[in-house]
C-alpha positions as CSV (number, residue, x, y, z in Angstrom):
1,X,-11.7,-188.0,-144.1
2,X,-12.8,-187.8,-140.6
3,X,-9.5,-189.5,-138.7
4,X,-9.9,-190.8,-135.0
5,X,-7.2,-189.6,-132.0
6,X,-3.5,-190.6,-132.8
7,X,-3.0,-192.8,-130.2
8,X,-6.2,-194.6,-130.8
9,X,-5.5,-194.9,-134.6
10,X,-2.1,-196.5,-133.6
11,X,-3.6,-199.3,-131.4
12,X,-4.3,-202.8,-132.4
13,X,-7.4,-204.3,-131.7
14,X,-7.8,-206.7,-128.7
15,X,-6.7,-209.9,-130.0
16,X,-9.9,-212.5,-130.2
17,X,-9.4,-216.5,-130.8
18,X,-9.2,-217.3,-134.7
19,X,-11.4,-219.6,-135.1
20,X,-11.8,-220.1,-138.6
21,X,-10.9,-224.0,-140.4
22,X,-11.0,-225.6,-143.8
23,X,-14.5,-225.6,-145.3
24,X,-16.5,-228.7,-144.3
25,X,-14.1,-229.2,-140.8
26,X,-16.3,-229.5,-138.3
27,X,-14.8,-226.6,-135.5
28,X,-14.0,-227.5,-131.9
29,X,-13.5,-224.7,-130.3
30,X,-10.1,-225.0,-127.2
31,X,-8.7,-221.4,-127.9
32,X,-11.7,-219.5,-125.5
33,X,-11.9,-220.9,-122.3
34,X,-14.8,-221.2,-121.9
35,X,-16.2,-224.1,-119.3
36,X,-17.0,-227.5,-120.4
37,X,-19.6,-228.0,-117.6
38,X,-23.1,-225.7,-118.8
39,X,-24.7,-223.0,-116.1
40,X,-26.6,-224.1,-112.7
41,X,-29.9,-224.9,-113.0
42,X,-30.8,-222.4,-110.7
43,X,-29.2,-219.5,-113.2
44,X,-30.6,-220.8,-116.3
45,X,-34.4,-220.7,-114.3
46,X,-33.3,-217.3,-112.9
47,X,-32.6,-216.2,-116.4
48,X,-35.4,-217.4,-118.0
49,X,-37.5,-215.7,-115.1
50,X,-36.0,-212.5,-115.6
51,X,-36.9,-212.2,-119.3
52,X,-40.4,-212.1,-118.2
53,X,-39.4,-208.4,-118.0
54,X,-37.1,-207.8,-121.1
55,X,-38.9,-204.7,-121.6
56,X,-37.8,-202.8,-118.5
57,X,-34.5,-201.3,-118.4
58,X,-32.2,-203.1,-115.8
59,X,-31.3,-201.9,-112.1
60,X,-28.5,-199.8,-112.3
61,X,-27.5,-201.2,-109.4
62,X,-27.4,-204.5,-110.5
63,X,-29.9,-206.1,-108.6
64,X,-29.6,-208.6,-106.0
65,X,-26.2,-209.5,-107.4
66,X,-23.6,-207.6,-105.2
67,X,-25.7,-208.6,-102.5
68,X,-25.3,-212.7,-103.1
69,X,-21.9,-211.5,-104.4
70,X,-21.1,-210.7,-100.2
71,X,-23.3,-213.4,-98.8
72,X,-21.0,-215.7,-100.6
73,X,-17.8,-214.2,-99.7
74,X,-18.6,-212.3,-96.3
75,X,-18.0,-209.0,-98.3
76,X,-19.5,-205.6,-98.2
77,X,-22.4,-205.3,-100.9
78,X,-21.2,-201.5,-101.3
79,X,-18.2,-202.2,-101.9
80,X,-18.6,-204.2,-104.9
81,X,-19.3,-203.1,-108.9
82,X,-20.4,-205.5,-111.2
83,X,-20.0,-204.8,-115.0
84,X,-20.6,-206.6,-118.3
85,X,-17.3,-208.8,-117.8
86,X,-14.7,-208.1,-115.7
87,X,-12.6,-206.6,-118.4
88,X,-15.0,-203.4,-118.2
89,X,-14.5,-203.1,-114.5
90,X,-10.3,-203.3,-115.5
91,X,-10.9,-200.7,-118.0
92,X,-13.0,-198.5,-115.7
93,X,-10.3,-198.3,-113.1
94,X,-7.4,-197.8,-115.3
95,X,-9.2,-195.0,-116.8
96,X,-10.1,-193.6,-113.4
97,X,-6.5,-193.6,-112.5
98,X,-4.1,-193.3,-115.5
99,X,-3.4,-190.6,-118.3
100,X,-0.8,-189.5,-120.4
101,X,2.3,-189.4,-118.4
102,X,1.1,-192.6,-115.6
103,X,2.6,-195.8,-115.6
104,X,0.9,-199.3,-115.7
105,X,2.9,-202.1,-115.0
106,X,2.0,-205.8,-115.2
107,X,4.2,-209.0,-116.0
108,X,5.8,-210.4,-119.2
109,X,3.0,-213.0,-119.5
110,X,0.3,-211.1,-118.0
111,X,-2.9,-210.8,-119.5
112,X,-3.4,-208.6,-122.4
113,X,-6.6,-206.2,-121.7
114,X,-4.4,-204.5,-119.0
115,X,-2.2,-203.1,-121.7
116,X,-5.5,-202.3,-123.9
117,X,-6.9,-200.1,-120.8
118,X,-3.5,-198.6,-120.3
119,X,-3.6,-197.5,-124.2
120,X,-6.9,-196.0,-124.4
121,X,-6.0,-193.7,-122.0
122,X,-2.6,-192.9,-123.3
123,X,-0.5,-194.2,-120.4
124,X,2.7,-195.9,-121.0
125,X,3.2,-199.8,-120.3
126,X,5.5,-202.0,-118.7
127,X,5.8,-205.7,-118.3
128,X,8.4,-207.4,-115.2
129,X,10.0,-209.9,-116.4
130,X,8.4,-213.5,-114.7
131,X,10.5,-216.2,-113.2
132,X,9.6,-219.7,-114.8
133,X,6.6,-218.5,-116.4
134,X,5.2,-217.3,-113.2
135,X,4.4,-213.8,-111.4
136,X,8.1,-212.8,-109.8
137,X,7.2,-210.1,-107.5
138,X,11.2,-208.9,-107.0
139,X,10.6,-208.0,-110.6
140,X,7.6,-206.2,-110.0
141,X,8.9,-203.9,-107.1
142,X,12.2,-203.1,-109.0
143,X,10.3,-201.6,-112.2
144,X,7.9,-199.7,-109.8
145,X,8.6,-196.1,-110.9
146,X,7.6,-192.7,-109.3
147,X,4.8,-192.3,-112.4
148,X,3.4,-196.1,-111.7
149,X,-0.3,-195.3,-111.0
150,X,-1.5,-199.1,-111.5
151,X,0.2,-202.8,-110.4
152,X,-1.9,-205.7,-112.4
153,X,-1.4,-209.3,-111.3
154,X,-3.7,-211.9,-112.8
155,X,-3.6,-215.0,-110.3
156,X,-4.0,-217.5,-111.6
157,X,-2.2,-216.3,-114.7
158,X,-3.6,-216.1,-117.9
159,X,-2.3,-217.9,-120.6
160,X,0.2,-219.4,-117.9
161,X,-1.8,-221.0,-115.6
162,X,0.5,-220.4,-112.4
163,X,-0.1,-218.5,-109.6
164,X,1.6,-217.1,-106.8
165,X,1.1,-217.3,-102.7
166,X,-1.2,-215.0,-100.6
167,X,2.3,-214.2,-98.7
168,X,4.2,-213.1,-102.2
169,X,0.9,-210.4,-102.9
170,X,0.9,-209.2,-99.5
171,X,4.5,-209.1,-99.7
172,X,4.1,-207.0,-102.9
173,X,1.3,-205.1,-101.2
174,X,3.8,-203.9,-98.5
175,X,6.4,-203.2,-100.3
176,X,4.3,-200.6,-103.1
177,X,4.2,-196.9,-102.3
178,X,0.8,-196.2,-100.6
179,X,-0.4,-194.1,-103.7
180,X,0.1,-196.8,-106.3
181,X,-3.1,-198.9,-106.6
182,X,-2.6,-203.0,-106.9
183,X,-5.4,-204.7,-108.9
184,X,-5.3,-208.3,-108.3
185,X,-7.7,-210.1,-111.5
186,X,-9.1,-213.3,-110.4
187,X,-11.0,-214.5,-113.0
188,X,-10.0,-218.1,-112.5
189,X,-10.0,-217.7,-108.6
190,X,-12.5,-220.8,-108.4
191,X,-10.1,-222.8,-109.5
192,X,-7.5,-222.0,-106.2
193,X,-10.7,-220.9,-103.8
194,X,-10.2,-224.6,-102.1
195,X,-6.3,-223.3,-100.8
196,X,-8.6,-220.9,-98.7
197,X,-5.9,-217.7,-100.1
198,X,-8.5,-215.1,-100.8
199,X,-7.2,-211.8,-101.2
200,X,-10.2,-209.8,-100.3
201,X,-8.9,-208.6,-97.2
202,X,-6.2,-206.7,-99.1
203,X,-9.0,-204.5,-100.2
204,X,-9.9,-202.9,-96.9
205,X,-6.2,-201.3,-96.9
206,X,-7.6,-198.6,-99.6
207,X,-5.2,-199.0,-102.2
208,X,-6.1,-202.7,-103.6
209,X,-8.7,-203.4,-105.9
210,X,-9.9,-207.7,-106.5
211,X,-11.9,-208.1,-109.5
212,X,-13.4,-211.9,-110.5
213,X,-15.7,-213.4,-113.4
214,X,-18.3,-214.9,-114.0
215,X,-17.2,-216.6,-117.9
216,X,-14.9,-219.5,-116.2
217,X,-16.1,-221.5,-113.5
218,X,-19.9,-220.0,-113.3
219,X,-20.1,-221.2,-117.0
220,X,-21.9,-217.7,-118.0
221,X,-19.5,-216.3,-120.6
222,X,-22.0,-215.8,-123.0
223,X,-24.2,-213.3,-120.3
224,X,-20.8,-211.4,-120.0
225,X,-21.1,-210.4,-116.3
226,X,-18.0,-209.6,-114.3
227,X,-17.4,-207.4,-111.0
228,X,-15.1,-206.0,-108.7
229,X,-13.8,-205.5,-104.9
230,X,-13.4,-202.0,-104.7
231,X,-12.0,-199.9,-101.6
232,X,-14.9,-196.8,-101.8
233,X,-12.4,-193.9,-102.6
234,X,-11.4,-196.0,-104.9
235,X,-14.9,-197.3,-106.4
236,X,-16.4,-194.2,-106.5
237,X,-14.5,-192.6,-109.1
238,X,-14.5,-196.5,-111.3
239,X,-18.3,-196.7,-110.9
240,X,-18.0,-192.6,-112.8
241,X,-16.9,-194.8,-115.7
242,X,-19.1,-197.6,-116.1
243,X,-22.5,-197.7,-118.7
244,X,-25.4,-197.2,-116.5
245,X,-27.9,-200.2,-117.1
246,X,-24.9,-201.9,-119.1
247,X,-25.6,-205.0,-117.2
248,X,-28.6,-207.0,-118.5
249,X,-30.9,-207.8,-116.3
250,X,-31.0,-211.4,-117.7
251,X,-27.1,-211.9,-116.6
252,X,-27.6,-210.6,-113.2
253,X,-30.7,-212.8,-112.0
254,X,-28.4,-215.6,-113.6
255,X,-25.1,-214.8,-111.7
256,X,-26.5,-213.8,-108.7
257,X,-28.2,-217.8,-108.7
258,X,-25.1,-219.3,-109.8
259,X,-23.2,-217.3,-107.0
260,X,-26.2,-219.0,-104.5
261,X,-25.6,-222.7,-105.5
262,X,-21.8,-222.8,-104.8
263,X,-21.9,-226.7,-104.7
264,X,-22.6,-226.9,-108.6
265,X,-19.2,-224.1,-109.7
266,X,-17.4,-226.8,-107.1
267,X,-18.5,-229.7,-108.7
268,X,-18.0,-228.5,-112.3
269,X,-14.4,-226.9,-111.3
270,X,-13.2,-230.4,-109.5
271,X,-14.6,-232.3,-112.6
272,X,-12.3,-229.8,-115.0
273,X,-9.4,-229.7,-112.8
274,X,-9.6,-233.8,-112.5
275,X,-9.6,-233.7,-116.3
276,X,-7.1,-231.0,-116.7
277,X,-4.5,-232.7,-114.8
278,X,-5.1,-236.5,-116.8
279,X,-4.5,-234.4,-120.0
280,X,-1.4,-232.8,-118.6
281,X,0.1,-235.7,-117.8
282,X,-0.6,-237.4,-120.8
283,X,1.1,-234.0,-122.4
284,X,4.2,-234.5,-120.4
285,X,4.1,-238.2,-120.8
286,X,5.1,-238.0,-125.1
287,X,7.4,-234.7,-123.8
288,X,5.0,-231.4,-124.2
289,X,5.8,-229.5,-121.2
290,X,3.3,-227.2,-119.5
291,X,3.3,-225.0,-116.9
292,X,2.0,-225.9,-112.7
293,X,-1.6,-224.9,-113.9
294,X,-4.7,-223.8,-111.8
295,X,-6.5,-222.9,-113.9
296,X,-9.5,-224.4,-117.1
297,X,-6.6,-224.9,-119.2
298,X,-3.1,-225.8,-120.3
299,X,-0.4,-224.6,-122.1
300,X,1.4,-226.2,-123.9
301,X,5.0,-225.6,-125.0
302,X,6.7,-226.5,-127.9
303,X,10.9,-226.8,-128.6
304,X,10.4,-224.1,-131.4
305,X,7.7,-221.6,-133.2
306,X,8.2,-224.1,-135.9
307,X,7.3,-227.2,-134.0
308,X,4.3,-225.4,-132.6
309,X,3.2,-224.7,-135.9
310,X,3.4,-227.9,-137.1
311,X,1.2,-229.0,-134.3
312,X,-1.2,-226.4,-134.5
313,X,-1.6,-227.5,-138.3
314,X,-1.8,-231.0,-137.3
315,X,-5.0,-230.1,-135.1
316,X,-7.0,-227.3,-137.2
317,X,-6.6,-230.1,-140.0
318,X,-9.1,-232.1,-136.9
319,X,-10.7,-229.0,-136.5
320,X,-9.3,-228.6,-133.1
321,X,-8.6,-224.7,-132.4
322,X,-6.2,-223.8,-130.1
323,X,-4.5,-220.4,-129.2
324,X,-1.4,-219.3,-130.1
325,X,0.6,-217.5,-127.3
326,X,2.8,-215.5,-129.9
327,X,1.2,-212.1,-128.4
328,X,1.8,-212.6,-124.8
329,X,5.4,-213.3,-125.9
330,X,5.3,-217.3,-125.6
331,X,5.4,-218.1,-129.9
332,X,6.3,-221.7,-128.9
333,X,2.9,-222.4,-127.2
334,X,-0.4,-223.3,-127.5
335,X,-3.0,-222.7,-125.0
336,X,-5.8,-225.2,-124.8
337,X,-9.2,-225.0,-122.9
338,X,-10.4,-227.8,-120.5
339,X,-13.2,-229.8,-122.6
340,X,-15.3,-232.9,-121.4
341,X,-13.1,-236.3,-121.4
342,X,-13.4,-238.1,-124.5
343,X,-12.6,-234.6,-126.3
344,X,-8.9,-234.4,-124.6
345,X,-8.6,-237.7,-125.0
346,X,-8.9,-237.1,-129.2
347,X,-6.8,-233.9,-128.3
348,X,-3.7,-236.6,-127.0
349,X,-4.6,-239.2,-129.8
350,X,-4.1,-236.9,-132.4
351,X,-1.0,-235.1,-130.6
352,X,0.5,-238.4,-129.7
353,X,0.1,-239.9,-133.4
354,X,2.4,-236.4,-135.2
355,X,5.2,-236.6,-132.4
356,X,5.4,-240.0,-133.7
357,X,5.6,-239.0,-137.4
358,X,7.8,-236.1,-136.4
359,X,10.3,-238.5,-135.1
C-alpha cells in the first residue's frame, strides 16, 4: 500500500457545510454564506464575454483585475496577488513562511483554514483565547512565542461575526516582533468598509499582509476568486506558491467588473445588513442570543449542545440547513447565512413556534 506523509495522513479534512436532509425535503441552504443578492450585471456580461475565449489559457497575471483591484482602493497593482479564493492566497503565505518547528497563532474562534495551512506544512498551532466571542489582542501578544512565524486575525470574524477597531490591530501591529508576519483576512470587509477602517496602510510597514474575497459581498462564490495585499518581500516568495493560470479567466473579467460597479456590492451589502439585523432582533426578542455581527450572517447561541440540537432538528425537518459551530469550539451555536426577507422570516416562524413547544 502506497501510504501518504504522516502528518498529512493524520489531518482531517477541511470541514464543508452538511447539507444533506430527509428524502423529498426540499434543501435551503443557510450553512455557506453565500450572498442572497446575485452578481452585477456588469460581471455576469464580463463573464459571459470572456468565455468567448474559453479556449485560451488565462493571464497569469490575472488580467485587468489587480489593476481595478487598486483603482478601487488607491492600492499598488503590484502589490496585489489574486488566487482562486482567498483561502489559496492564506495557504500560499503560510507555506512560504512556516515549517516544522514555526508557530501559527490565531484566536479560539478564528477561522479554520488557518489551522489547515499551518498543518500542511507541519507547523504547530495556537489559538488566544477571545474575550466575549471577539478578537482580544492582550491574548494575542501574551502567546506570541520566539517560533511564531504567522499572526492570523479574520475581521470581521468568522463564525462570530465581531470585529475589532483599526486602533486594537495597529496596536497589535506595534506590539509584534518586526519578523513575525500579521495577516489580517477580510473576507467580509464589505460589510465594515462604510466605518472608513481599512487596514491597507498596515501593509506598507513590510511585515503585514491584507487578504479579501470575492464569495461574500461581490456574490461570485461560485467563480472562486480571492486576492491579497502583499508587502513585495513578502509577495514574492507567496506568488512562488500559487498555480500559474489557476485563475479562470472567466472569474477575473467577472471580479474585476464587480470590483468597477461599487454601488451594486453597496446596495446588495445594506439590503443584507438591513435584513440581518431585523432577524437578529427577532432572535433576541424569543431569547436566542447572538453575537454584535458585521458580517452576512448570525450566530446563534443556544443554553446547551442539547438545545441546539433540538433546534437544528426542528429546522432540517423544514429543510433549513444551518452550521453547527461544534468545530470552532462553539457546540451550542448555529450559524445562519443572511437570505432574502420572507426566507428569515420562515427561519423566526419556525424557531419561534419550538421555543414555544420547548416551554
Amino acid at each position: 500500500m502506497i501510504a501518504p506523509k504522516p502528518h498529512i495522513a493524520a489531518m482531517q479534512s477541511f470541514a464543508l457545510a452538511d447539507l444533506s436532509a430527509e428524502p423529498g425535503v426540499k434543501v435551503i441552504s443557510l450553512a455557506q454564506n453565500e450572498s442572497l443578492s446575485p452578481p452585477s450585471p456588469k460581471a455576469l456580461e464580463a463573464a459571459k464575454h470572456a468565455m468567448t475565449d474559453a479556449s485560451l489559457y488565462p493571464d497569469p497575471d490575472w488580467a485587468d483585475l489587480p489593476a481595478a483591484i487598486a483603482e478601487r482602493h488607491g492600492l499598488d497593482a503590484d502589490d496585489i496577488l489574486c488566487s482562486a479564493g482567498s483561502m489559496d492566497v492564506i495557504a500560499a503565505l503560510i507555506m512560504a513562511f512556516c515549517g516544522p518547528g514555526d508557530r501559527v497563532l490565531s484566536t479560539a474562534h478564528g477561522y479554520g483554514y488557518f489551522r489547515t495551512s499551518a498543518q500542511f506544512v507541519q507547523a504547530d498551532y495556537d489559538a488566544a483565547p477571545e474575550t466575549d466571542l471577539t478578537v482580544d489582542v492582550d491574548a494575542l501578544l501574551a502567546m506570541i512565542q520566539p517560533t511564531t512565524r504567522i499572526v492570523c486575525v479574520a475581521n470581521p470574524g468568522n463564525p462570530t461575526g465581531t470585529r475589532i477597531i483599526r486602533a486594537e490591530l495597529i496596536r497589535l501591529r506595534d506590539a509584534m516582533p518586526a519578523d513575525v508576519i500579521l495577516l489580517i483576512d477580510e473576507a467580509y470587509a464589505e460589510f465594515t468598509d462604510h466605518l472608513g477602517e481599512q487596514m491597507f496602510d498596515l501593509v506598507e510597514r513590510g511585515d503585514t499582509v491584507v487578504t479579501r474575497s470575492f464569495s461574500k459581498a461581490h456574490a461570485l462564490a461560485g467563480q472562486r476568486i480571492g486576492w491579497g495585499l502583499f508587502p513585495p518581500s513578502i509577495g514574492k516568495h507567496a506568488r512562488k506558491l500559487l498555480t500559474a493560470g489557476g485563475v479562470t479567466a472567466v472569474s477575473c473579467a467577472a471580479a474585476a467588473a464587480s470590483m468597477r460597479d461599487p454601488g451594486h456590492v453597496a446596495a446588495a451589502v445594506t439590503k443584507t445588513s438591513a435584513i440581518r439585523d431585523r432577524f437578529i432582533a427577532s432572535m433576541n426578542a424569543i431569547g436566542i442570543k447572538t453575537a454584535p455581527n458585521h458580517t452576512n450572517f448570525a450566530l446563534l447561541q443556544f443554553s446547551d449542545v442539547a438545545e441546539r440540537e433540538r433546534a437544528d432538528a426542528a429546522f432540517r425537518a423544514r429543510g433549513v440547513i444551518m452550521r453547527p459551530m461544534g468545530g470552532y469550539g462553539l457546540p451550542h451555536t448555529l450559524r445562519a447565512t443572511i437570505a432574502a426577507d420572507e426566507t428569515m422570516e420562515m427561519v423566526a416562524s419556525i424557531l419561534t413556534a419550538w421555543r414555544t413547544t420547548e416551554s
